[in-house]
C-alpha positions in Angstrom: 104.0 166.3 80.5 105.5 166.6 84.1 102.8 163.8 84.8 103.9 161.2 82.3 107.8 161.8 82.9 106.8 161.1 86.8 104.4 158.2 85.9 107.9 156.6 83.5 110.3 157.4 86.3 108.3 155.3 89.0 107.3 152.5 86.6 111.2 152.1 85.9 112.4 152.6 89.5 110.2 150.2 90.9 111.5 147.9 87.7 115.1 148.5 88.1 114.5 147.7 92.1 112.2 144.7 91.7 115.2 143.0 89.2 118.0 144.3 91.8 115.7 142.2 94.6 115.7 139.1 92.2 119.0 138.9 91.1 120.9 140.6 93.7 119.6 139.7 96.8 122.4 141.1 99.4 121.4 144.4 97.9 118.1 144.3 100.0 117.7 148.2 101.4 118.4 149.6 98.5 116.2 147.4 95.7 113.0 147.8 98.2 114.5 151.1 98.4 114.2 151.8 94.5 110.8 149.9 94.7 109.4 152.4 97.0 110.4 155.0 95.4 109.5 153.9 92.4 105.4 153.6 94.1 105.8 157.3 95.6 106.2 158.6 92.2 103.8 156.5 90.5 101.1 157.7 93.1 102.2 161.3 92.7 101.3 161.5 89.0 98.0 159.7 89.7 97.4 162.0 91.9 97.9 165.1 89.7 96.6 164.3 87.0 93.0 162.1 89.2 90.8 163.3 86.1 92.5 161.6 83.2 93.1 158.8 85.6 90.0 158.0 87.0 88.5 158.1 83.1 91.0 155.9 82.0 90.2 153.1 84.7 86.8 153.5 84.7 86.0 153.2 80.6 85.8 149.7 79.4 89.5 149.5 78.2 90.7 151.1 81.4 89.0 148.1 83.4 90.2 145.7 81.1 93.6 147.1 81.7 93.3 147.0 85.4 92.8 143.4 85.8 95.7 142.9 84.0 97.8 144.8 85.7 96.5 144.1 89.4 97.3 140.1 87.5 100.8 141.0 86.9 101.0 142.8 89.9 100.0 139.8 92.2 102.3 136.8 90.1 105.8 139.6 90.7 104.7 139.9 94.5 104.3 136.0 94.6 107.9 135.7 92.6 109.1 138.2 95.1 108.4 136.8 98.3 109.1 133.3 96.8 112.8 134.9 96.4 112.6 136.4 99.5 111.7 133.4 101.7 114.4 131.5 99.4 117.3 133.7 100.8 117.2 132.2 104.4 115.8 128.7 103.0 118.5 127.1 101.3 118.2 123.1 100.0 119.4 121.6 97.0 118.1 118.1 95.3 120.7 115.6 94.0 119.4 113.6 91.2 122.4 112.1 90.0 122.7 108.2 90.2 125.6 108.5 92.2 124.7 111.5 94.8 127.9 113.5 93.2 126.3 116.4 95.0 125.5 115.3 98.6 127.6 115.5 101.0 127.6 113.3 103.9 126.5 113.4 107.5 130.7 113.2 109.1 131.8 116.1 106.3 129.1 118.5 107.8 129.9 117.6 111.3 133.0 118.7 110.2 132.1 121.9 108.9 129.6 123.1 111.7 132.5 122.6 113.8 134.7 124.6 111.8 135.5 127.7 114.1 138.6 129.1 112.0 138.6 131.2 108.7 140.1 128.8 106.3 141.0 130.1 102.8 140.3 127.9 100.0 142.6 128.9 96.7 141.7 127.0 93.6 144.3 127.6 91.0 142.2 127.4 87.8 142.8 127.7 84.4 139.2 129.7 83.2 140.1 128.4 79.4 140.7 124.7 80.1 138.4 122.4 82.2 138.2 119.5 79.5 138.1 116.8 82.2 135.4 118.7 84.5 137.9 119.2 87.5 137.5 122.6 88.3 133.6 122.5 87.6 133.3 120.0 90.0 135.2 121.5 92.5 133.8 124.2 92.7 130.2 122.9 93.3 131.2 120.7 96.0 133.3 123.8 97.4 130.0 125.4 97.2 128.3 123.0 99.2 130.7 123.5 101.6 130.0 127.0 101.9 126.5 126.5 103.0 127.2 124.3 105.8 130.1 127.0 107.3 131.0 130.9 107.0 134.7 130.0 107.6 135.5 129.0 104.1 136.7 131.9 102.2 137.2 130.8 98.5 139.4 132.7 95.9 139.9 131.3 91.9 143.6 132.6 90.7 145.0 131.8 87.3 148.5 130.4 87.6 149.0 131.8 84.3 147.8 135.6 85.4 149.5 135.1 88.9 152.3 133.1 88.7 154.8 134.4 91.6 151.1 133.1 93.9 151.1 129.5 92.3 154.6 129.2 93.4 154.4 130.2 96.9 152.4 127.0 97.3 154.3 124.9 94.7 152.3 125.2 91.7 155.4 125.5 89.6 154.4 123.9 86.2 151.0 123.0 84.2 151.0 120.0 85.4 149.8 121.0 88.9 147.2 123.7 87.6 143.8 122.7 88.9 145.2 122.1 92.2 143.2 123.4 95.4 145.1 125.1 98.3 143.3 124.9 101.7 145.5 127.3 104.3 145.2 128.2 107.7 147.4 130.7 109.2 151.1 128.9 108.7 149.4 125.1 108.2 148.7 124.5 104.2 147.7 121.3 101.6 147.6 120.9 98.5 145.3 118.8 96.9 145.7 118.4 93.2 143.6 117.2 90.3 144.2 113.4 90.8 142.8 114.0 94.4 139.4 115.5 93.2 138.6 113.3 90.0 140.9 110.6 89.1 139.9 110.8 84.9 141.5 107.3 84.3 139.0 105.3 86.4 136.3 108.0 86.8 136.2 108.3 90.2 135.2 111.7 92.0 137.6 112.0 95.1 137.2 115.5 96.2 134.8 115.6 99.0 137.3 113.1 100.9 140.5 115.3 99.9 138.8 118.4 101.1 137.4 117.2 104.1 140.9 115.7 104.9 142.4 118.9 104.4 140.1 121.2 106.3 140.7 118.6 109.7 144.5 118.8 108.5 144.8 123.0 108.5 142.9 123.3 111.5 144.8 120.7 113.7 141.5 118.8 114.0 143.9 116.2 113.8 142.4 112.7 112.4 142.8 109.4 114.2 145.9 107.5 112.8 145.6 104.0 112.4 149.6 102.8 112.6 149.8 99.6 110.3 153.4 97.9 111.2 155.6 96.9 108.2 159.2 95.5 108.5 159.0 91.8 109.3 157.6 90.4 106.6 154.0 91.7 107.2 151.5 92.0 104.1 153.4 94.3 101.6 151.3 98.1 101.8 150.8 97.8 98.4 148.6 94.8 99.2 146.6 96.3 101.6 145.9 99.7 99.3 142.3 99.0 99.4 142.2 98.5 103.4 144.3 102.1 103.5 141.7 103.4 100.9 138.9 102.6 103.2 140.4 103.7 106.1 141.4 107.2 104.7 137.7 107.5 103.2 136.1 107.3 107.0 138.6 110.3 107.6 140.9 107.7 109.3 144.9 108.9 108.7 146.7 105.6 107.6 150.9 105.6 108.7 153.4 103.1 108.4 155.4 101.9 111.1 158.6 100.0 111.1 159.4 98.4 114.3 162.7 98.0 113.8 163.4 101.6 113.7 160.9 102.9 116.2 162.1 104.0 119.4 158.2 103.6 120.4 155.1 103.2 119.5 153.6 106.6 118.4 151.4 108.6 121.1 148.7 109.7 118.5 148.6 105.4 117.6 144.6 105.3 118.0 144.8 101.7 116.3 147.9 99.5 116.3 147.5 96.8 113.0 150.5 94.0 112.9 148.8 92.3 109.6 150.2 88.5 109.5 154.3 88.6 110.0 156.0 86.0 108.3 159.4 86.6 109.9 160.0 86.6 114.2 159.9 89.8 115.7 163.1 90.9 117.7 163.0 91.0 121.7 163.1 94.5 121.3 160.3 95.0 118.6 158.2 92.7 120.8 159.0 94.7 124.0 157.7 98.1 122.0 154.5 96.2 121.4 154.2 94.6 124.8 155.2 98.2 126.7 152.2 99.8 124.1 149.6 97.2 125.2 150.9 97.4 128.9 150.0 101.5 128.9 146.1 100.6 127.5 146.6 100.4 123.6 144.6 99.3 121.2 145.4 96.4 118.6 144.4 94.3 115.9 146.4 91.3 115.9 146.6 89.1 112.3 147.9 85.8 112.4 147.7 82.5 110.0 148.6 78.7 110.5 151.8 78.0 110.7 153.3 82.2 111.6 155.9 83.0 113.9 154.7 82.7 117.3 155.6 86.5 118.3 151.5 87.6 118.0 151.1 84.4 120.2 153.8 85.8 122.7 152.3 88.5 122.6 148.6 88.3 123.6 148.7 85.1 126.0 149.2 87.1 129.1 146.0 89.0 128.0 144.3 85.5 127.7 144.3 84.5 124.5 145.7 81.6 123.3 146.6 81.2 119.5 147.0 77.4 117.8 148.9 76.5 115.1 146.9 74.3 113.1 144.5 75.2 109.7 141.0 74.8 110.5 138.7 72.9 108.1 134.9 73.7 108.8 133.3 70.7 106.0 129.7 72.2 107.0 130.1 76.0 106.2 133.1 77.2 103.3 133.7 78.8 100.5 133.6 76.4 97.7 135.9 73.9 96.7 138.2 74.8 99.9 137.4 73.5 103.3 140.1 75.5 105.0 138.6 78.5 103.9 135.7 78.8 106.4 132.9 81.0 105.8 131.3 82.6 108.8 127.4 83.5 108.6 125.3 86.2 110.7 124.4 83.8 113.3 128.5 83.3 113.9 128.9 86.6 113.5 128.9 88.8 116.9 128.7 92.1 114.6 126.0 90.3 112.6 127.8 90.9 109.1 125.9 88.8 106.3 129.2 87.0 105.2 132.7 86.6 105.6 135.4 84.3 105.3 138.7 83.4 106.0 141.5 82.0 103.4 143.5 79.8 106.0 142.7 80.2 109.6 144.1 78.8 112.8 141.8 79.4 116.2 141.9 81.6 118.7 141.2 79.6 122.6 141.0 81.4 125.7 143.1 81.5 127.8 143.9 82.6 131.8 142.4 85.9 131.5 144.2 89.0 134.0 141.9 90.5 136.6 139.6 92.7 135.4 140.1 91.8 131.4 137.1 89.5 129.5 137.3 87.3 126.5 134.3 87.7 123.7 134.4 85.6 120.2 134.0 87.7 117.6 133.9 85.4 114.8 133.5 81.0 114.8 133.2 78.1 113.0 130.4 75.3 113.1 130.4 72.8 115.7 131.9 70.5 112.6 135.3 72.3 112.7 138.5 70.4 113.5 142.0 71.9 113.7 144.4 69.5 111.6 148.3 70.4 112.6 149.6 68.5 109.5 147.3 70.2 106.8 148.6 69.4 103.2 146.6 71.9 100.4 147.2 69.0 97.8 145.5 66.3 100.3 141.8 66.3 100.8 141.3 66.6 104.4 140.2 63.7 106.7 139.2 64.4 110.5 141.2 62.0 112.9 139.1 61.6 115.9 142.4 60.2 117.8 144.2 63.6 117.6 141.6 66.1 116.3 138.5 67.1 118.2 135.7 68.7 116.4 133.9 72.1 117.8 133.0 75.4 116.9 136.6 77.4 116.7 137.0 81.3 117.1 138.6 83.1 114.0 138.3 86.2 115.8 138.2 87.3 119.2 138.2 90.8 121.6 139.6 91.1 124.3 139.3 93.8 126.7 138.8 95.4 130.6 135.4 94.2 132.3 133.0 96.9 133.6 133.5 97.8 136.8 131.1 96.6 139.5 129.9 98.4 143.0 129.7 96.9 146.1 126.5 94.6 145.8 128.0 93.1 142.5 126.4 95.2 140.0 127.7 96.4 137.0 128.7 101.0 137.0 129.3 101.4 133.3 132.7 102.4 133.9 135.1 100.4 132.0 138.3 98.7 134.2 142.0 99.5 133.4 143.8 97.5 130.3 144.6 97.3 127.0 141.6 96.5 124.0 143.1 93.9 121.6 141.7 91.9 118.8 143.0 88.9 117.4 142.4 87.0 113.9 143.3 84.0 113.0 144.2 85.0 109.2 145.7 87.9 107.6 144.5 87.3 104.0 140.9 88.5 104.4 142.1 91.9 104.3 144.2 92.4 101.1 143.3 93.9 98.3 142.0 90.4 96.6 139.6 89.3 99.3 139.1 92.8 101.1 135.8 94.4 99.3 134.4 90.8 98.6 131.3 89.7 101.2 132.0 91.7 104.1 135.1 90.8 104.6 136.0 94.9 104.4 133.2 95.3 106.9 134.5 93.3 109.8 138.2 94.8 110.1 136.7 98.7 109.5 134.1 98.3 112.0 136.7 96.2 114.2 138.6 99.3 114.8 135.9 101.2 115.4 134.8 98.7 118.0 138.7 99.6 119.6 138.0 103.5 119.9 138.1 105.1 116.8 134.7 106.4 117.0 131.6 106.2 114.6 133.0 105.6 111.7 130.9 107.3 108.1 132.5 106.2 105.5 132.9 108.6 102.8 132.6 106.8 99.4 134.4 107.8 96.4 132.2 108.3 93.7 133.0 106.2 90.4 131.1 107.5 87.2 130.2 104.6 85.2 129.5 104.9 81.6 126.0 105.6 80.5 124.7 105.7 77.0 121.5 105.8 75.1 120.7 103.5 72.5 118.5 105.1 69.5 117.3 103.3 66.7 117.2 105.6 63.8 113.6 106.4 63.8 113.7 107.3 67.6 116.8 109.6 66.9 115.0 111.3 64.2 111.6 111.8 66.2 113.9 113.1 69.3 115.2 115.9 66.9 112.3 116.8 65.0 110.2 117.2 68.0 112.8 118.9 69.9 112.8 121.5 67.2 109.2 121.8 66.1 106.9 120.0 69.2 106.9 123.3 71.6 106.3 125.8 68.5 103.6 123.7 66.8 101.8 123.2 70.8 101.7 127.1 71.2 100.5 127.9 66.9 97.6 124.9 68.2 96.4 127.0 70.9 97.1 130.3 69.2 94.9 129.4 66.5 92.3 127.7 68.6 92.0 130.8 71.0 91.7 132.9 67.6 89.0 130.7 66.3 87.1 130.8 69.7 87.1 134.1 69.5 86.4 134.9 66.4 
């Protein structure tokens, strides 16, 4: 009796210990522990009792028995070292259409940089997720979690804990689902819009977290300072180029020169999109002083604009006309003074963009030290006409119009430095790094994601300093549904129900009839 009661003891200790190591895998010590154990006991009762033993695994039953169990034996120890070699090998597959699960190469640079606890506070209701929001936070917090062990996440009802939710704001239900990303003093809030935006289907989250974590931990992004105030494209109208910005972890601010004493310090990027009133001499002289101390600028102009963008890159050597230019060879259909500029005129080798009214960029008498690269250009067809009439079809006058292939688009920026013998150090001269285009409409929201016309200006400020830019996509779910005919629909439930039973009753009754 003392035999058997050791013989159960072990079997259930080394069963109790083999589901701890399976399921609980931080318990480690302790399940190989039980496992042990478990084995010690086991071979104990074998050993006191060797007679019945021995008989029972040498008769014909016993030997059938053995194989079976040295079978079972061998498939746990393969499940268990699978588990155990799975505990320091993590790696997950995505097979969703739209990579909802993947995060991308800049938000893990992110996290392996991460060197500060940050606590993550998702203020969940566990009763209502009807629109998926907390379910799919939580994954992609998840994710997160295996790229850093700074990320300490917490789930608190605001319902439950209510004096929490309002520490941080979360004062009525319709903030619940809102994620709280704190470090030490520095918090954000990102609420349930900024993860999944349910009325266009659109997962957000991996750019609102990623955002956050730079924001709590002063990894402060690169601000691209878009100036509003004199009659520039209305913000609203450039949402999409502020979209796109924001997704490459770019931080998009307004700025109003009238009521800046400066431009800003952290100004990686300085856009003046296409003013359609004249600048102030003092708005000008903030601009000018900013280019003077080596900023960085896009410049957007269009036929016919105040001549303050002029003024203001011409010492720098560039030289901007007035005139609409008509390209007859290459534009976009029916409008000739919309040119449309292919790879081969195309310095960043983009497939296809174009321009919705465009005046040229010349060079001009360049400072020392500072060169002068086209960007973007016309065919050698092109013509600039100064008296362009929309309702006229255009006519090139060879008596006051020459034809040529005009820049749209231009850089301008210091030289490298050179030694003695003349050769080039890779060490950039002193000065300011501007770009200037002919036309401002290319980048509002009607023209912005169309060709690649988004392309040019995003990697256009990366080409001024903002570094490598990885954009982060938001995710838009599209609708998917599966078209049955009623037959189909009825085969898909009936062998859904009865396929798998009626496949193992086959082989049961084969095997039987085999045997028998």
């Amino acid at each position: 009796m003392q035999t058997v009661i050791f013989a159960i003891l072990g079997l259930v200790s080394m069963v109790v210990g083999l589901l701890m190591s399976l399921i609980l895998p931080q318990t480690g010590i302790l399940a190989w522990g039980l496992i042990a154990f478990g084995l010690i006991l086991v071979i104990a009762a074998a050993v006191m009792d060797f007679r019945k033993v021995k008989g029972a695994v040498t008769s014909k039953r016993g030997k059938y028995g053995t194989s079976t169990s040295v079978m079972v034996i061998v498939f746990a120890g393969i499940v268990v070292l699978v588990n155990a070699i799975s505990v320091g090998v993590n790696h997950q597959f995505d097979f969703t259409a739209l990579s909802q699960f993947t995060l991308t190469s800049q938000t893990k640079d992110v996290l392996a940089k991460l060197d500060t606890n940050v606590n993550v506070l998702c203020f969940f209701l566990p009763t209502d997720d009807s629109s998926n929001t907390e379910t799919y936070a939580l994954n992609i917090l998840t994710l997160y979690q295996n790229y850093t062990h700074d990320l300490t996440l917490k789930i608190i009802d605001p319902d439950q804990h209510p004096e929490q939710a309002r520490k941080y704001g979360i004062t009525d239900s319709s903030l619940y689902r809102s994620v709280v990303f704190e470090n030490g003093d520095h918090t954000v809030v990102v609420s349930a819009t900024e993860i999944i935006d349910t009325t266009n289907n659109t997962f957000y989250a991996e750019n609102s977290f990623t955002n956050a974590i730079l924001e709590v931990t002063g990894i402060q992004e690169k601000k691209v300072y878009i100036v509003n105030g004199d009659g520039e494209a209305n913000p609203t109208d450039l949402s999409d180029l502020a979209d796109t910005l924001q997704n490459s972890l770019l931080k998009v601010m307004i700025l109003n020169l009238q009521t800046a004493p400066s431009i800003p310090d952290d100004c990686a990027v300085l856009v003046i999109p296409g003013a359609t009133q004249p600048m102030t001499d003092a708005e000008r002289q903030l601009v000018s002083n900013y280019l003077q101390n080596n900023g960085k600028a896009i410049f957007l102009t269009n036929p016919g604009a105040p001549d303050d963008i002029a003024k203001l890159v011409k010492p720098w050597g560039a030289l901007v006309q007035t005139g609409t230019i008509i390209d007859p060879t290459s534009y976009l259909t029916p409008n000739k003074d919309t040119p449309k500029i292919t790879a081969d005129r195309d310095l960043l080798g983009l497939a296809s963009v174009y321009f919705p009214g465009a005046t040229a960029i010349d060079k001009g008498t360049l400072p020392a030290n500072m060169g002068f690269t086209g960007l973007v250009y016309t065919t050698t067809d092109s013509w600039v006409d100064n008296n362009f009439d929309p309702a006229v079809t255009p006519k090139f006058d060879s008596t006051t119009e020459t034809k040529g292939a005009y820049n749209i688009g231009v850089l301008i920026g210091p030289t490298e430095q050179t030694d003695s013998s003349g050769n080039g150090t890779g060490v950039a001269n002193v000065g300011p790094s501007i770009i200037v285009f002919g036309d401002s409409d290319f980048i509002t929201n009607s023209n912005f994601y169309t060709v690649n016309n988004g392309d040019l200006f995003l990697n256009s400020v990366k080409y001024l300093g903002a570094g490598d830019i990885v954009k982060i996509e938001n995710k838009g779910l599209s609708t998917r549904r599966l078209i049955l005919t009623p037959e189909t629909q009825s085969f898909l439930n009936i062998s859904s129900i009865a396929l798998l039973p009626a496949i193992v009753l086959i082989i049961g009754v084969l095997m039987w009839w085999r045997r028998r």
